[in-house]
Each structure stands twice: as C-alpha cells, then as structure tokens.
VOGU-3710 file (C-alpha; in Angstrom, 3 decimals, decimal comma):
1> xxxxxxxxxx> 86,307/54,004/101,634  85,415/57,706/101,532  82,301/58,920/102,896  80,779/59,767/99,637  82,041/56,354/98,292  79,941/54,891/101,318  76,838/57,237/100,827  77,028/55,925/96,552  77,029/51,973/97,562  73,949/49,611/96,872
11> xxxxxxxxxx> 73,455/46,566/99,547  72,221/44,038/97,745  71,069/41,071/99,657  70,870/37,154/98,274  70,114/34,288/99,145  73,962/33,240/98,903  75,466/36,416/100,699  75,701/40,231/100,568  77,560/41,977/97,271  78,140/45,799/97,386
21> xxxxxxxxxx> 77,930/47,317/94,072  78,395/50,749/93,446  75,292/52,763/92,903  74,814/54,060/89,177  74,761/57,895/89,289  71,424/59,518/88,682  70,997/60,900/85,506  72,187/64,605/85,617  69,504/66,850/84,905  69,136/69,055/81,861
31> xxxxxxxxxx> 69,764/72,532/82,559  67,026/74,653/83,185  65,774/76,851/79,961  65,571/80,214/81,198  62,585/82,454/80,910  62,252/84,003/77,113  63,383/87,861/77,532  60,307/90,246/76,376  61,592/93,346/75,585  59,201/96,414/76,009
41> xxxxxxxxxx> 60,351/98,774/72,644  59,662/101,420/75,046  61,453/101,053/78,126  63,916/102,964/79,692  66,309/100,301/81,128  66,820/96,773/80,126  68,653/94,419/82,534  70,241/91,372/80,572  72,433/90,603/83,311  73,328/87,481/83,493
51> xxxxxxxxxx> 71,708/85,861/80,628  74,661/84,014/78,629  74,025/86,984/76,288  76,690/86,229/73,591  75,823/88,484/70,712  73,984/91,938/70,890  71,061/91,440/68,290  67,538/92,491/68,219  67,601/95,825/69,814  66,991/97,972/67,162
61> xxxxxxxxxx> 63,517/98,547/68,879  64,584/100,109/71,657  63,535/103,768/70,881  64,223/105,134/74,735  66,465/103,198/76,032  68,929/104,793/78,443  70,116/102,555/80,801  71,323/99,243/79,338  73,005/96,828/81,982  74,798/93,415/80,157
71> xxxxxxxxxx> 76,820/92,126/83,291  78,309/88,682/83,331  77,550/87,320/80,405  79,947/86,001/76,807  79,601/88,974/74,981  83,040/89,157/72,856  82,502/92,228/70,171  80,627/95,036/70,851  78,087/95,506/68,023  74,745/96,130/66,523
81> xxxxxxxxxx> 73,803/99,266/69,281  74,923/101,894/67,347  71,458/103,395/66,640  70,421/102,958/70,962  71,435/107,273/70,464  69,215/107,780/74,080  71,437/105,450/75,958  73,225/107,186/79,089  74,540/103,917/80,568  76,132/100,915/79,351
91> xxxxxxxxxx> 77,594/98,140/81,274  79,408/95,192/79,938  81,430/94,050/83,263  82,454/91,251/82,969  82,112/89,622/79,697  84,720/88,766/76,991  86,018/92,116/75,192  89,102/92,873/73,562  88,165/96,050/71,955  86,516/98,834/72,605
101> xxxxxxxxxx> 84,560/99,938/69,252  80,961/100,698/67,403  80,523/103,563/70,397  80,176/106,755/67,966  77,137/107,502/67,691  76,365/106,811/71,500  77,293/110,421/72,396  74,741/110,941/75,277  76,594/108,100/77,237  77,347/109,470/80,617
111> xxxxxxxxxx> 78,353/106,165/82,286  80,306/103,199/80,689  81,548/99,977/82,595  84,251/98,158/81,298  85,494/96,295/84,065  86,363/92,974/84,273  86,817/92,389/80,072  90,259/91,602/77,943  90,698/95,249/76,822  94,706/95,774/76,101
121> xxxxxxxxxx> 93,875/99,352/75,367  92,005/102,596/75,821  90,820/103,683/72,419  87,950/104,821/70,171  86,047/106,992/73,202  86,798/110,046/71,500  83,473/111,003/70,067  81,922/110,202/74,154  82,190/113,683/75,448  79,632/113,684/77,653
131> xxxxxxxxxx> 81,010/110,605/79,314  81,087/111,317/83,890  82,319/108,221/84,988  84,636/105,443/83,069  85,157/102,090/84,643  87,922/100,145/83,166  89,213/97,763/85,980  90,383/94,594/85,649  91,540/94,949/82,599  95,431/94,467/80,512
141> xxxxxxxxxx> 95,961/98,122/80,213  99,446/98,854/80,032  99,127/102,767/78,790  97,275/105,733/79,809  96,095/107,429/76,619  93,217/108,883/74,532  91,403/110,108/77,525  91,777/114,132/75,917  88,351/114,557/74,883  86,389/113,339/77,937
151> xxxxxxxxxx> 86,665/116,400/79,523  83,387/115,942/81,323  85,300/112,721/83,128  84,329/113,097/87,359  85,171/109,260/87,684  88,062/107,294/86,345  88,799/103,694/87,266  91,579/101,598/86,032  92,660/99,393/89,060  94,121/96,266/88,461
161> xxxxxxxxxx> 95,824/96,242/85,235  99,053/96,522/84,304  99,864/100,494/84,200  103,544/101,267/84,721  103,557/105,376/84,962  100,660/108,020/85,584  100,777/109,967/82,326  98,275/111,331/79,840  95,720/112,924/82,417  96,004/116,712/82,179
171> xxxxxxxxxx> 93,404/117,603/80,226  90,827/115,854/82,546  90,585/118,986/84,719  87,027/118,181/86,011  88,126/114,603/87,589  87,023/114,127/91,062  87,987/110,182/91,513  90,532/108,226/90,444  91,624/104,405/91,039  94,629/103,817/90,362
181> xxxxxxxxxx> 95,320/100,736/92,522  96,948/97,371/92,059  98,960/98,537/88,922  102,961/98,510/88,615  103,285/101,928/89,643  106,457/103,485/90,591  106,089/107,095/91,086  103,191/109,648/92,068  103,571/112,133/89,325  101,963/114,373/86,845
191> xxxxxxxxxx> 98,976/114,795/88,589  98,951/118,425/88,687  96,304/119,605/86,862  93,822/117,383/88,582  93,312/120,268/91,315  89,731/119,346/91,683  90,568/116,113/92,423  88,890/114,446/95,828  89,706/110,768/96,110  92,738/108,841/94,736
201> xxxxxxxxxx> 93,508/105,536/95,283  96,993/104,050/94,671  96,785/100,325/96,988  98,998/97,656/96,029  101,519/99,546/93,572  105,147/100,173/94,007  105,324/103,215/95,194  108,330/104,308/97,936  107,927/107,791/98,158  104,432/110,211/98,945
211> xxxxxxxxxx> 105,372/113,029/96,586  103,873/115,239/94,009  100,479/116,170/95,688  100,975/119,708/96,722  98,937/120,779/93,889  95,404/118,857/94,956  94,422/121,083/97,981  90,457/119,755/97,170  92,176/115,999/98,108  89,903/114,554/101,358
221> xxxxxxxxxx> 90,262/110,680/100,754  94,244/109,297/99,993  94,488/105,612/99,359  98,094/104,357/99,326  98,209/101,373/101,656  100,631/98,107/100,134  103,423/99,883/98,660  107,203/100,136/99,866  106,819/104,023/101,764  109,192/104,439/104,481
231> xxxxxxxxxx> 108,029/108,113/105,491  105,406/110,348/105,862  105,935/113,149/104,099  104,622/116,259/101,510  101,345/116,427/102,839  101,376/120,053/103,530  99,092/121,263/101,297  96,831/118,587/101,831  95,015/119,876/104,834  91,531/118,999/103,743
241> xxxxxxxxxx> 92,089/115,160/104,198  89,778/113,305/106,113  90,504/109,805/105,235  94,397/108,693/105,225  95,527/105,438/104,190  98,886/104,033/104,590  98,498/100,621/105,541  100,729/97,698/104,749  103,929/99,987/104,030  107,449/100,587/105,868
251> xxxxxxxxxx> 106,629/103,599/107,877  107,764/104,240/111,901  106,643/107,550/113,197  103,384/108,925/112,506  104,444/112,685/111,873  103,484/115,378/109,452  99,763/115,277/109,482  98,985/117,832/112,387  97,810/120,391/110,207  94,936/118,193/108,708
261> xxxxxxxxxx> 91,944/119,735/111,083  89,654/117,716/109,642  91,358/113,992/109,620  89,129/111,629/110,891  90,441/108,316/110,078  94,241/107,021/109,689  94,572/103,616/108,553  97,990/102,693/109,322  98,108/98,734/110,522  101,182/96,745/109,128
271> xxxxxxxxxx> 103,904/99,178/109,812  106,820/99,295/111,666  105,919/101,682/114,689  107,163/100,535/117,581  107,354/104,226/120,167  104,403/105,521/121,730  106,605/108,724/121,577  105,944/108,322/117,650  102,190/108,509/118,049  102,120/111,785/119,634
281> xxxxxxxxxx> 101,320/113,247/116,923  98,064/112,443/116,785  97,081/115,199/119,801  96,725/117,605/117,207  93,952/115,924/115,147  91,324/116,711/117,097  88,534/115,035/114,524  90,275/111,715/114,805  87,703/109,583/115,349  89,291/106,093/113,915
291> xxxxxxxxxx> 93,110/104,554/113,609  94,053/101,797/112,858  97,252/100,334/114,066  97,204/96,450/114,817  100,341/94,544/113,318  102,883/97,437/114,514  105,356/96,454/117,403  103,492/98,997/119,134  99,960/97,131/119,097  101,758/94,490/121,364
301> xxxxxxxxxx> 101,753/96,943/124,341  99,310/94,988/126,826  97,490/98,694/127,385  97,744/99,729/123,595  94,111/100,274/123,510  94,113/102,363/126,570  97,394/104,276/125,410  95,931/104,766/122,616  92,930/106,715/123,637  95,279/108,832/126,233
311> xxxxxxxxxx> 96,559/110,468/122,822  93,826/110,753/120,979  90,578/110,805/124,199  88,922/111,604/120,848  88,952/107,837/119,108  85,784/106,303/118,493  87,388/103,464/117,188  90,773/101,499/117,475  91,150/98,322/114,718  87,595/98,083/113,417
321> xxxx> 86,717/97,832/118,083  84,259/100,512/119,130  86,091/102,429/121,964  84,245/101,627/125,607
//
C-alpha cells in the first residue's frame, strides 16, 4: 500500500475486530470567486492579467487609457478596443489568438506583445506606424512579411516559431534588436540594411556558417550559440562586439576576434577545442573579462582554470566561477 493509500485509510474499531475502509475524500472546494474588477474610466493603465479574461467587452469607458496589459488569460479574437485611440501598449501574451485584426485605429501604439498566441501570420499592422517594439514569440510563423510600414520598429522578436529564411526586413532601417532564435534557419542573410542594428540573436537554428555581417559595424551583442558552425569567421567588421556567443556549436580554435578591443565576454562552452595553443588568441582582447569554456576537451586540463587566466590575467570570470 502506497503512502498516500495509508495516509487515506479509516481504522475502525469493533467489538468483533478491526476493518480498514478507505476514507471518503473531502469534498473539493469550490473555486474561489475572484474580486469584481472596478475599472477607473480614467486611468492610465489597466492590468487584467490573469483574470480568465475571455472576451474584451466593457471598455468603451476608458477615455486615457495607454497602457493595457491582458497576460495569461483565454482571450481568442481581438475585438471591441478599437475606439482605446490613447493606448501606447497592448499585451496579450499568452492567450488564444489566431489573428491579428481590429488594430486600425490604435495608431499611437508604440508597444505590442504577441507572444505566446496561435498567430500563423504577420498581417494587418500596417496602419501601426508608430509601433518601437513588436513581440511575436512563440508563435507558428512560418514567413517574414508585412513589416514595410513599421519603420519606427527598434525591437523585433520572433523566436521560436517556425521561420525558414531571413527575408522581408530592409525597410526596417531603424531596428536595433532582433530575435531570431529557435527558428529553422539556414543561412545569415539579407541583413544588410539593418546597419543600426545592436543585438541579434540567432540560438538554436541551423545555421553552419557566420557570414553576411560585414555590413552591421553598430553590432555589440551576437547570439548564435546551438547551431552546426565549424569556424570562426567574417567578423572583421564587427569590431564593436562586446558580447560573443557561440556556444553549443562545432568550433576548435578560437581565432579571428583579436581586433574586437572592446570584447568582454565569449561564451563558447560545448565545442570541440581541445589546444591551449588554440586559445591564444585571446591575449589580444584585453577587455575580456568573462569566457566560458567548460564541455571542450580542453576544460579537462587539471590546471584549465589557472591556464586559463595565464592567457587572458584579465578574466574576471571562467564558467559562471569568479576568478580568485
């Protein structure tokens, strides 16, 4: 008999002898009613996360709104908030979406979440210039598209869906971040006119080659860790990086990144580098200030630590350890 089966058992004594009988569960409790929602007409945010909000009614009242949050709840259509003209913020991650519609008239948005929804495409945002940041992770994207008109676009997000190619982003000249990660990417490309690009993350794709990036000389933060790259290579014009990740690939010599002056972190555990001869490299970047390199044949050197820092005396940190 299980413990719980134990802890659910009724002794109950006789006068003939003792019969177990298991315990009738208590009555399960009715769910608690949550607290009515008063809306103030004239408030500037509204916070209905979390609220099992399944239809978007009754906010017709909302004269100021601007910041309108609608996390984790069962909303399926979006509806009924085309005259909430103030808003500047909208959030519906996580809910139940399949399309993204009814936004016209909302053309002082500046930030929309779509994240974590059913959306199979990127449509009907065209009327949104003013829109800064665009979050549609988590998503079943399969196509880059109708992004022309959000020229004011600092922050893209699509992680996590099912993208195949980058395409369709050269008329968002003003980007400064974009996620790209855990898609079914093949190739770097077409990224050219992005040169005020900062950030760009492309984890988890399939990716063999670093290529195509010549163009972003404003790049300081690369993301490219669980893809297939063997090499480290075209970087050259990239000397503004500070953050380099290439984690989780097929790479054996840390070269090509002396001319980054201002590198301060190279994330580069679960590779293949096995030659402390292929770390030398790093005596150039005199910034570094954290690598990581656990899970390379290297990292099984019984002084790797100390090694390490004979390189690079300038390491603060070696795999997430402060340095003594």
């Amino acid at each position: 008999m299980s413990e719980e089966q134990k802890k659910a058992t009724l002794v109950i004594e006789s006068d003939e002898e003792e019969t177990s009988l298991p315990m009738k569960p208590p009555p399960r409790a009715a769910p608690a009613e949550e607290d009515p929602i008063v809306i103030d007409p004239d408030c500037l945010e509204l916070d209905l996360n979390h609220r099992r909000v399944e239809d978007l009614n009754d906010l017709s009242n909302l004269r100021n709104i601007e910041r309108l949050y609608l996390r984790w709840n069962l909303i399926k259509k979006i509806e009924n908030i085309e005259m909430l003209t103030t808003l500047q913020e909208i959030e519906f991650y996580d809910n139940q979406i399949t399309k993204i519609e009814n936004l016209d008239t909302l053309v002082n948005l500046e930030i929309i979440d779509f994240s974590f929804n059913r959306l199979k495409k990127i449509e009907n945002l065209e009327k949104l210039v003013n829109v800064q940041k665009l979050f549609l992770c988590a998503n079943k994207i399969s196509l880059i598209e109708n992004l022309d008109c959000l020229t004011n676009l600092t922050m893209l997000e699509l992680g996590d869906n099912k993208l195949r190619k980058i395409e369709n982003l050269d008329s968002l000249v003003n980007l400064r971040q974009l996620y790209l990660g855990k898609n079914k990417i093949t190739k770097i490309e077409n990224l050219d006119k992005l040169v005020n690009l900062e950030c760009i993350s492309l984890q988890a794709n399939r990716i063999v080659k670093i290529e195509n990036l010549d163009k972003l000389v404003n790049l300081t933060e690369l993301y490219i860790s669980e893809n297939g790259i063997e090499k480290i290579e075209n970087l050259d014009e990239n000397k503004q990086l500070d953050t380099l990740d290439l984690a989780k690939n097929r790479i054996t010599r840390i070269e090509n990144i002396s001319h980054m002056k201002d590198l301060t972190d190279l994330w580069m555990n679960h590779n293949n580098v096995e030659k402390w001869t292929d770390v030398d490299e790093l005596k150039h970047n005199k910034k570094i200030d954290t690598v990581y390199l656990e899970a390379n044949p290297i990292a099984k050197d019984v002084q790797y630590r100390s090694k390490l820092k004979l390189v690079a005396p300038c390491l603060n940190k070696i795999d997430a350890t402060l340095c003594r």
